[in-house]
mmCIF entry with sequence, helices, sheets and N, C-alpha, C, O atoms, coordinates in Angstrom:
data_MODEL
# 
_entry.id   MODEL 
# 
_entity.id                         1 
_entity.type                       polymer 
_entity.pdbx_number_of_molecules   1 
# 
_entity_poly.entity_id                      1 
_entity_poly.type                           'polypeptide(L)' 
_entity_poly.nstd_linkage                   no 
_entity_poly.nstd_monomer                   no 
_entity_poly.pdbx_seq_one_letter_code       
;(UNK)(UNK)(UNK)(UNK)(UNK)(UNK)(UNK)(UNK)(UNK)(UNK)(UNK)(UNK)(UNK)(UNK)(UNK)(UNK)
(UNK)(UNK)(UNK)(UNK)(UNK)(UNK)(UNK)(UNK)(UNK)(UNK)(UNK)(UNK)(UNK)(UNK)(UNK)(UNK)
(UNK)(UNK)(UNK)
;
_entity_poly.pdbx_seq_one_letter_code_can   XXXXXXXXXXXXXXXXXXXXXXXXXXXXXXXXXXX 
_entity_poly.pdbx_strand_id                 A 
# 
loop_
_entity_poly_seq.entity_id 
_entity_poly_seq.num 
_entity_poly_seq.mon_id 
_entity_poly_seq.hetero 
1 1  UNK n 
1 2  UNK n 
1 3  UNK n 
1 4  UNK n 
1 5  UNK n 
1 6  UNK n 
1 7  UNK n 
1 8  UNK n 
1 9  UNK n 
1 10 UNK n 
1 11 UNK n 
1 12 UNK n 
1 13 UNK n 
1 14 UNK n 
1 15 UNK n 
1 16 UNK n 
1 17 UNK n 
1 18 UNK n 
1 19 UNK n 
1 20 UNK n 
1 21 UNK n 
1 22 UNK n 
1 23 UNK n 
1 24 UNK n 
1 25 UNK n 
1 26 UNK n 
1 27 UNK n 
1 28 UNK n 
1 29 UNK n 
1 30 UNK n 
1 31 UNK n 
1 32 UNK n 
1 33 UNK n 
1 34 UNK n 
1 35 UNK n 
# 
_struct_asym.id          A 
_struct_asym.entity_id   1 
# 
loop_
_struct_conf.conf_type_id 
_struct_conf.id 
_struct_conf.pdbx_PDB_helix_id 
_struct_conf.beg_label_comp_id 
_struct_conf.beg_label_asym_id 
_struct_conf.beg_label_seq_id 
_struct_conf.pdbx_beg_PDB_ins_code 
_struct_conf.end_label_comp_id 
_struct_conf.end_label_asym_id 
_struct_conf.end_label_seq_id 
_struct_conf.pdbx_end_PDB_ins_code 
_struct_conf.beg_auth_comp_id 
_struct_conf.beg_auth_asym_id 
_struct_conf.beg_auth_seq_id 
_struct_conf.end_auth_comp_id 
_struct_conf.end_auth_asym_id 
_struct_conf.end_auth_seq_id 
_struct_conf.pdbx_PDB_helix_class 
_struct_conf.details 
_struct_conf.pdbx_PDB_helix_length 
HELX_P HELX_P1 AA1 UNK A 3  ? UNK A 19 ? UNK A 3  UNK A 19 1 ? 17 
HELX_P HELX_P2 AA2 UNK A 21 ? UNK A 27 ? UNK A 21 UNK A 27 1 ? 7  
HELX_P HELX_P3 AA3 UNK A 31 ? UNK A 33 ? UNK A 31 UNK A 33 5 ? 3  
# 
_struct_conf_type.id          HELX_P 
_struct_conf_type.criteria    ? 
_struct_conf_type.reference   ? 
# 
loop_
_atom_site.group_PDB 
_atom_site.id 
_atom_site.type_symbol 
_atom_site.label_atom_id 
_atom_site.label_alt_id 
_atom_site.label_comp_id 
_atom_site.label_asym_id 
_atom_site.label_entity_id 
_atom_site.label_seq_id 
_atom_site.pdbx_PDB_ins_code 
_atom_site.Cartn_x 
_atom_site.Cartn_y 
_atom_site.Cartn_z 
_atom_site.occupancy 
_atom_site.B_iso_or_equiv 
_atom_site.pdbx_formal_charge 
_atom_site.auth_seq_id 
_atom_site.auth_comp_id 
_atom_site.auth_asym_id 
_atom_site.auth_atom_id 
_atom_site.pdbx_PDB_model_num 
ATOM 1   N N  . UNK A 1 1  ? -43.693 -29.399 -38.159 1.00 0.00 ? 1  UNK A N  1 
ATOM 2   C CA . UNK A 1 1  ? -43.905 -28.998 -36.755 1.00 0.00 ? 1  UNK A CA 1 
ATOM 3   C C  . UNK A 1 1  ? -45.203 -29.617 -36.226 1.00 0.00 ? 1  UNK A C  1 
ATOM 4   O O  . UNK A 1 1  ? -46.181 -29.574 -36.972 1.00 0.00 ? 1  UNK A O  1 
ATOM 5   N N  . UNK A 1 2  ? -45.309 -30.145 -35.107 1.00 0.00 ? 2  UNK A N  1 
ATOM 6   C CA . UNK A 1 2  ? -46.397 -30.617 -34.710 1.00 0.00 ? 2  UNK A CA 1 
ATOM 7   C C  . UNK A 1 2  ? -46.819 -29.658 -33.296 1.00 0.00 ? 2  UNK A C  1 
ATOM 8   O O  . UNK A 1 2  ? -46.229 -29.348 -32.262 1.00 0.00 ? 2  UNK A O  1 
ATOM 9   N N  . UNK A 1 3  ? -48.229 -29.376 -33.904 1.00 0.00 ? 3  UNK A N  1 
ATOM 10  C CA . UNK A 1 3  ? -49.046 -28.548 -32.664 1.00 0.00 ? 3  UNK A CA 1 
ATOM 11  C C  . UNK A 1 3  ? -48.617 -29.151 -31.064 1.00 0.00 ? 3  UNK A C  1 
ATOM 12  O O  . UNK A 1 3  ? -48.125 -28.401 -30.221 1.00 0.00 ? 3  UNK A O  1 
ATOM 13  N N  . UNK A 1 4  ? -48.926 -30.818 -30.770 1.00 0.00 ? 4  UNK A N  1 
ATOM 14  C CA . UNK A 1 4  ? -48.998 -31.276 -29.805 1.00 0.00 ? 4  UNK A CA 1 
ATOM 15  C C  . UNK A 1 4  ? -47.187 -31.267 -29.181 1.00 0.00 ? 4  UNK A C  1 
ATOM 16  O O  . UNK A 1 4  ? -47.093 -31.493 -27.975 1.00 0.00 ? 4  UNK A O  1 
ATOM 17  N N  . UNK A 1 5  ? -45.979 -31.049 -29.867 1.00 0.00 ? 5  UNK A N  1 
ATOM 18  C CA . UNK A 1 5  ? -45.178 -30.859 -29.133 1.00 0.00 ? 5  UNK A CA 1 
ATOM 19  C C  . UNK A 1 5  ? -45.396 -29.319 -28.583 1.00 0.00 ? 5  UNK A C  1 
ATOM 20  O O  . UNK A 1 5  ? -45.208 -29.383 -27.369 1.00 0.00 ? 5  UNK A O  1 
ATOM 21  N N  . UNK A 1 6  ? -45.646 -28.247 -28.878 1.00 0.00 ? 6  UNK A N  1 
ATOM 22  C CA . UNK A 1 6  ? -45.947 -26.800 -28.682 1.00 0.00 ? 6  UNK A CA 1 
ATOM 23  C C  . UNK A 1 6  ? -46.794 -27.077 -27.940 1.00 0.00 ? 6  UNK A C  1 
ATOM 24  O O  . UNK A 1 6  ? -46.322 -26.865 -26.824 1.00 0.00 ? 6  UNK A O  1 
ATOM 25  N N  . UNK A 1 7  ? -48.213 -27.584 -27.806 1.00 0.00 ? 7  UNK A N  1 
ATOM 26  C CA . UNK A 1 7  ? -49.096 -27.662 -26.604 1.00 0.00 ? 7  UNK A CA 1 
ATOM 27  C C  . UNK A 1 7  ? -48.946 -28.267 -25.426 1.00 0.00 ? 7  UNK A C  1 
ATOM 28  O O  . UNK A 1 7  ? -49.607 -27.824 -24.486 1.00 0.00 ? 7  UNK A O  1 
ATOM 29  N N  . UNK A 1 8  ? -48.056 -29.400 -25.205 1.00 0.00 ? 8  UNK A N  1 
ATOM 30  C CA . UNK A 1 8  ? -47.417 -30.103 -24.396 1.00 0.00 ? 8  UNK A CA 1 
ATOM 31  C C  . UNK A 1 8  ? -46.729 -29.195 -23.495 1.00 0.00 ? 8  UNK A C  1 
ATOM 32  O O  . UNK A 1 8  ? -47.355 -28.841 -22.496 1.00 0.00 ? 8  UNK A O  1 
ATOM 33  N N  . UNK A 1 9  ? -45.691 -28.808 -23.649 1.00 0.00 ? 9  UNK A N  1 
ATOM 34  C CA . UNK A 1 9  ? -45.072 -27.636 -22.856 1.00 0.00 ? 9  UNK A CA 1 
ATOM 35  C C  . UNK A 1 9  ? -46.428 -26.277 -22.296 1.00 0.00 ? 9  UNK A C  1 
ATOM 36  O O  . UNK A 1 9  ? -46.613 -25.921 -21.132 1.00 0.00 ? 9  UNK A O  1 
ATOM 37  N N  . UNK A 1 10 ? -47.107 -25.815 -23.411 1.00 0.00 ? 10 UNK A N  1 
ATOM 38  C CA . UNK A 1 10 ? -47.704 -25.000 -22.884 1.00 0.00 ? 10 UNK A CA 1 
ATOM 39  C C  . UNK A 1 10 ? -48.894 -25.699 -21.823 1.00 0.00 ? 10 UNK A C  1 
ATOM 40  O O  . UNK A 1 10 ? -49.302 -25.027 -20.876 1.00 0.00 ? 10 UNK A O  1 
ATOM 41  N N  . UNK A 1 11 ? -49.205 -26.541 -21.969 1.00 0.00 ? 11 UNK A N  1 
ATOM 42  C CA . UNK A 1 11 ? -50.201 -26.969 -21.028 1.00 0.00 ? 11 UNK A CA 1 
ATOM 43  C C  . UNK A 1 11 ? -49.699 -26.797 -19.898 1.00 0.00 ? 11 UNK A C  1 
ATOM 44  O O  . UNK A 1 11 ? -50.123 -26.036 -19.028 1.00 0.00 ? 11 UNK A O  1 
ATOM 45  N N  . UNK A 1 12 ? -48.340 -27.810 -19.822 1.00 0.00 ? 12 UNK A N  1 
ATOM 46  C CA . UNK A 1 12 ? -47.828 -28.057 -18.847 1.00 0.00 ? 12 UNK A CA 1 
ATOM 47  C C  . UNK A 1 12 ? -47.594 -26.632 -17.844 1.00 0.00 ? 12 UNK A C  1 
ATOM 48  O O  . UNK A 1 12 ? -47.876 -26.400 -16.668 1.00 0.00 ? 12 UNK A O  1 
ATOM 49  N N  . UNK A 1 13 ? -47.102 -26.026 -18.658 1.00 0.00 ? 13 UNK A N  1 
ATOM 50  C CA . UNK A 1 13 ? -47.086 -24.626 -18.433 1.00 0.00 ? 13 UNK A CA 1 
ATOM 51  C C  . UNK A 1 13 ? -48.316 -23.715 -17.553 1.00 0.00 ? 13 UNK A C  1 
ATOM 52  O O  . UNK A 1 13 ? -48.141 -22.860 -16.685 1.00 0.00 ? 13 UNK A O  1 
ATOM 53  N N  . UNK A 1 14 ? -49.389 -24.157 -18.033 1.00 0.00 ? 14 UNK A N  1 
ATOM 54  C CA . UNK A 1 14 ? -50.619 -23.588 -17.526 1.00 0.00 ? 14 UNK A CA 1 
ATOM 55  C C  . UNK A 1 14 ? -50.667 -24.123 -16.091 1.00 0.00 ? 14 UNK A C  1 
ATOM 56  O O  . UNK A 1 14 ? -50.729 -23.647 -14.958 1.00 0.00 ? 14 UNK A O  1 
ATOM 57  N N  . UNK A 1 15 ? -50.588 -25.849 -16.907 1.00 0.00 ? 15 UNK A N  1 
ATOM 58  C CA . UNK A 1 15 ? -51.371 -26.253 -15.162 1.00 0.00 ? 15 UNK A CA 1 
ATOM 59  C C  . UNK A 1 15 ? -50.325 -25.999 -13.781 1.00 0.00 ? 15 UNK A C  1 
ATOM 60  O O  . UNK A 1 15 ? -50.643 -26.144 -12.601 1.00 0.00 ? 15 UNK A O  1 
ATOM 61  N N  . UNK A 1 16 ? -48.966 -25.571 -14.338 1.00 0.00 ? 16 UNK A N  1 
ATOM 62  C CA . UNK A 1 16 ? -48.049 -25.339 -13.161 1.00 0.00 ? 16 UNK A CA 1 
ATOM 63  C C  . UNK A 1 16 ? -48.329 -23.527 -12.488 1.00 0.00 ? 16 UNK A C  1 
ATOM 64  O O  . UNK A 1 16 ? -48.298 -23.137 -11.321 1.00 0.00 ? 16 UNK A O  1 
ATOM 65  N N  . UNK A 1 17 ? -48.591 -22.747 -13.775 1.00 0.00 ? 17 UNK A N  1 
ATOM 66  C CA . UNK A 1 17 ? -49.167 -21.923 -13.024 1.00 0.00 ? 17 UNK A CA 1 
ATOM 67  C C  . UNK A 1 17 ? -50.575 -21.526 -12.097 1.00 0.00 ? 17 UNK A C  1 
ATOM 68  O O  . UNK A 1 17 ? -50.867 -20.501 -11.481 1.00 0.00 ? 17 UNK A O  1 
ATOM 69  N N  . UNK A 1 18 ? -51.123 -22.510 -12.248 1.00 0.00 ? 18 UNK A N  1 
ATOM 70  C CA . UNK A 1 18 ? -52.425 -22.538 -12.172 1.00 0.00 ? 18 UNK A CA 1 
ATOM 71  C C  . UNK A 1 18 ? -52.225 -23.214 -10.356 1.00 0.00 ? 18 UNK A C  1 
ATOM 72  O O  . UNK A 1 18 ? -52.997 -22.934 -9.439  1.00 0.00 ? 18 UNK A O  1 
ATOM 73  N N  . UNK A 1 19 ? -51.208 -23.966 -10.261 1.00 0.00 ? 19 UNK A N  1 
ATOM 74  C CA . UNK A 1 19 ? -50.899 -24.466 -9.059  1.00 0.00 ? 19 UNK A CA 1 
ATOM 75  C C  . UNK A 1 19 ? -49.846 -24.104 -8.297  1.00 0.00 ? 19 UNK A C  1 
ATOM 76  O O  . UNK A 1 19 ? -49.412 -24.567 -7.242  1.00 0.00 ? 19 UNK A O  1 
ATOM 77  N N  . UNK A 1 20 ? -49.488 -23.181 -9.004  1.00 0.00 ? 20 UNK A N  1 
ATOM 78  C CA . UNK A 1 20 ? -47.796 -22.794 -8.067  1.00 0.00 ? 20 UNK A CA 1 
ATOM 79  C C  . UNK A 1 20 ? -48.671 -21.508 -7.376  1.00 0.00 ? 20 UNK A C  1 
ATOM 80  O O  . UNK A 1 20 ? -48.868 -21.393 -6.166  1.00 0.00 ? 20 UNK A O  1 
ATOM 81  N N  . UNK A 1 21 ? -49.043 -20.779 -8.188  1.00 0.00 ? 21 UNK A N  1 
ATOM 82  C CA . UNK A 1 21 ? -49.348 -19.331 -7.186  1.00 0.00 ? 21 UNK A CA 1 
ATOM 83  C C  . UNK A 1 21 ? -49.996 -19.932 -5.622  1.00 0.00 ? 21 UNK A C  1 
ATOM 84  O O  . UNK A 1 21 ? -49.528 -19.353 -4.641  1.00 0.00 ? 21 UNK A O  1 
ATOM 85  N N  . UNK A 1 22 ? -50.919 -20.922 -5.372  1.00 0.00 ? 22 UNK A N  1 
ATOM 86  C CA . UNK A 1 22 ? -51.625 -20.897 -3.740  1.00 0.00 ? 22 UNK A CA 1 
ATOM 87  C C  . UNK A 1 22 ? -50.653 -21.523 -2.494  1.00 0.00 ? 22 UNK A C  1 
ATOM 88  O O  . UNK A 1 22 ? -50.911 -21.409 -1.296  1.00 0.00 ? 22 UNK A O  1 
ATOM 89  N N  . UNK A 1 23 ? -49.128 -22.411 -3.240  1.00 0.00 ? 23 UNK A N  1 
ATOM 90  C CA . UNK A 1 23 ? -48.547 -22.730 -2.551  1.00 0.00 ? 23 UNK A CA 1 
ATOM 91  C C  . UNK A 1 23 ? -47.383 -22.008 -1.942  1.00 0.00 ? 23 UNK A C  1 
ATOM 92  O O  . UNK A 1 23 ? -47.006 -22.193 -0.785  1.00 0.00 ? 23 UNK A O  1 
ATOM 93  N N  . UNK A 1 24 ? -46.571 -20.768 -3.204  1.00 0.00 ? 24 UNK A N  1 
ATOM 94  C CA . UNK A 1 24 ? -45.824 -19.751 -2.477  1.00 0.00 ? 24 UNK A CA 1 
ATOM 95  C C  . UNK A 1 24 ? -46.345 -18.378 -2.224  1.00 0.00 ? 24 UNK A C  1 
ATOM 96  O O  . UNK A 1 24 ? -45.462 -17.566 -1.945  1.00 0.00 ? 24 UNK A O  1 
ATOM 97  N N  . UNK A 1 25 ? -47.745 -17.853 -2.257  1.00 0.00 ? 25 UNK A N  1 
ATOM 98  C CA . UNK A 1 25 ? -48.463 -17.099 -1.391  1.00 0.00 ? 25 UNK A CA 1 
ATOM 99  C C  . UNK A 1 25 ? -48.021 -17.639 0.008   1.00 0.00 ? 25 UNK A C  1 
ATOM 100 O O  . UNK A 1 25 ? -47.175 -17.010 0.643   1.00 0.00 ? 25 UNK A O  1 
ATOM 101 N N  . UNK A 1 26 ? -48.456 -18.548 0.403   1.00 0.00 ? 26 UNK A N  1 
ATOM 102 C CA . UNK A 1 26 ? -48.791 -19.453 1.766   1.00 0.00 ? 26 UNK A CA 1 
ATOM 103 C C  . UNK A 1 26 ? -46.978 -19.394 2.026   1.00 0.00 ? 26 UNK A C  1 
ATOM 104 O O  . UNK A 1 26 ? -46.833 -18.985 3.179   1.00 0.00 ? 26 UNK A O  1 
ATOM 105 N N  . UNK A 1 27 ? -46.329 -19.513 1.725   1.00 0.00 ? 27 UNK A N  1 
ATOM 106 C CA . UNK A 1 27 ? -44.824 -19.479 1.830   1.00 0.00 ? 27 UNK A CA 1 
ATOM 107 C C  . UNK A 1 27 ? -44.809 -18.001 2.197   1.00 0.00 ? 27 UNK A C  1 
ATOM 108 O O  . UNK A 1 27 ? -44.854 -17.658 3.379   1.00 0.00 ? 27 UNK A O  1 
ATOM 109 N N  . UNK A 1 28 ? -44.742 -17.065 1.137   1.00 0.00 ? 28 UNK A N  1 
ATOM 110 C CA . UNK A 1 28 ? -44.525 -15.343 1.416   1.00 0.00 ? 28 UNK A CA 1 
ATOM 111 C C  . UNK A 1 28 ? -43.452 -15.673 0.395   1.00 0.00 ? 28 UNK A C  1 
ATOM 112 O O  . UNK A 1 28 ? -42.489 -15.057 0.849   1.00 0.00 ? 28 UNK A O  1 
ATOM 113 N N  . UNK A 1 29 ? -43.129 -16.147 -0.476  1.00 0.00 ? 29 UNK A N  1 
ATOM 114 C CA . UNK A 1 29 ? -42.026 -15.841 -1.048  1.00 0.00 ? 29 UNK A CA 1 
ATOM 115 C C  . UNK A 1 29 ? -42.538 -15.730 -2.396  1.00 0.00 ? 29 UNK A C  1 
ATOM 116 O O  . UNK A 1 29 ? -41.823 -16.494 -3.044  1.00 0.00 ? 29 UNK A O  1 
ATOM 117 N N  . UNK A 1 30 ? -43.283 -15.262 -3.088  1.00 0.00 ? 30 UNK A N  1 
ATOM 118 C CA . UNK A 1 30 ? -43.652 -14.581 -4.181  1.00 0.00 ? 30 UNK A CA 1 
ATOM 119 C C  . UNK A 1 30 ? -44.312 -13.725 -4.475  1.00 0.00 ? 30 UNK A C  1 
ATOM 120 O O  . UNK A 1 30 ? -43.620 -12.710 -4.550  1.00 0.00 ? 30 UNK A O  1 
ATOM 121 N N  . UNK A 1 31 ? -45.705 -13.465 -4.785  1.00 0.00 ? 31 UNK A N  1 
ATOM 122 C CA . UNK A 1 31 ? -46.151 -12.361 -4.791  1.00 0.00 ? 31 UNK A CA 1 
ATOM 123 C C  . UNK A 1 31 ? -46.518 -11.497 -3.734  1.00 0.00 ? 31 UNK A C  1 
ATOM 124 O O  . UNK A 1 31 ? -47.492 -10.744 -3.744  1.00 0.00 ? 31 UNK A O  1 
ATOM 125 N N  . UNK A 1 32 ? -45.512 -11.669 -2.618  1.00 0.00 ? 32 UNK A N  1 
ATOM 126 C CA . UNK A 1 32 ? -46.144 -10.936 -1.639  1.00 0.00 ? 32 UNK A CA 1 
ATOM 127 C C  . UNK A 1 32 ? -46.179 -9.277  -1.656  1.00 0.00 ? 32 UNK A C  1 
ATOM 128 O O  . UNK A 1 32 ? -46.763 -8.548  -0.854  1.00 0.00 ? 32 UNK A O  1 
ATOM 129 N N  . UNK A 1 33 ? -45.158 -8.784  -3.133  1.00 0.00 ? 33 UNK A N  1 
ATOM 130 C CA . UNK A 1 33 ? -45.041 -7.506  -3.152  1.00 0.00 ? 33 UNK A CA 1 
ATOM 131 C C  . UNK A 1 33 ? -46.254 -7.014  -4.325  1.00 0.00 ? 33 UNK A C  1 
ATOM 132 O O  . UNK A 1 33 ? -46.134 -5.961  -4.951  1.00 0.00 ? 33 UNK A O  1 
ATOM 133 N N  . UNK A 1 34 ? -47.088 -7.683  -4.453  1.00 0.00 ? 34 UNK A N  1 
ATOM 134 C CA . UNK A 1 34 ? -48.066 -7.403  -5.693  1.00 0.00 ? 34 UNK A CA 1 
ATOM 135 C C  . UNK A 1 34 ? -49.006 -7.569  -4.428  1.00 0.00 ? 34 UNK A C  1 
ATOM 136 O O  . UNK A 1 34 ? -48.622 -8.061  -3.367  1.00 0.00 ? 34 UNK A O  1 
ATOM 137 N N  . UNK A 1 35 ? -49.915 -7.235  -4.601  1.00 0.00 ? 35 UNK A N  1 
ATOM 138 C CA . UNK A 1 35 ? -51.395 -6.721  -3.759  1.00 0.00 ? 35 UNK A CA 1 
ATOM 139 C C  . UNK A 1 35 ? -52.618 -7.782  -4.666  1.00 0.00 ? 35 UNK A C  1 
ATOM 140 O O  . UNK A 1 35 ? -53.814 -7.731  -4.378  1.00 0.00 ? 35 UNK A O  1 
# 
């Protein structure tokens, strides 16, 4: 098993969350029911 296939996804993972939340705030179509 290699770490870097497992970190690959998770990175990827990070940096999409890291950038998805400020664009569907601004939409209203996600967390708009969380405070």
């Amino acid at each position: 098993m290699r770490p870097t296939l497992l970190w690959s996804p998770l990175l990827l993972l990070g940096v999409f969350a890291a950038a998805a939340p400020p664009a569907p705030t601004v939409n209203g179509s996600w967390p708009t029911s969380c405070p």
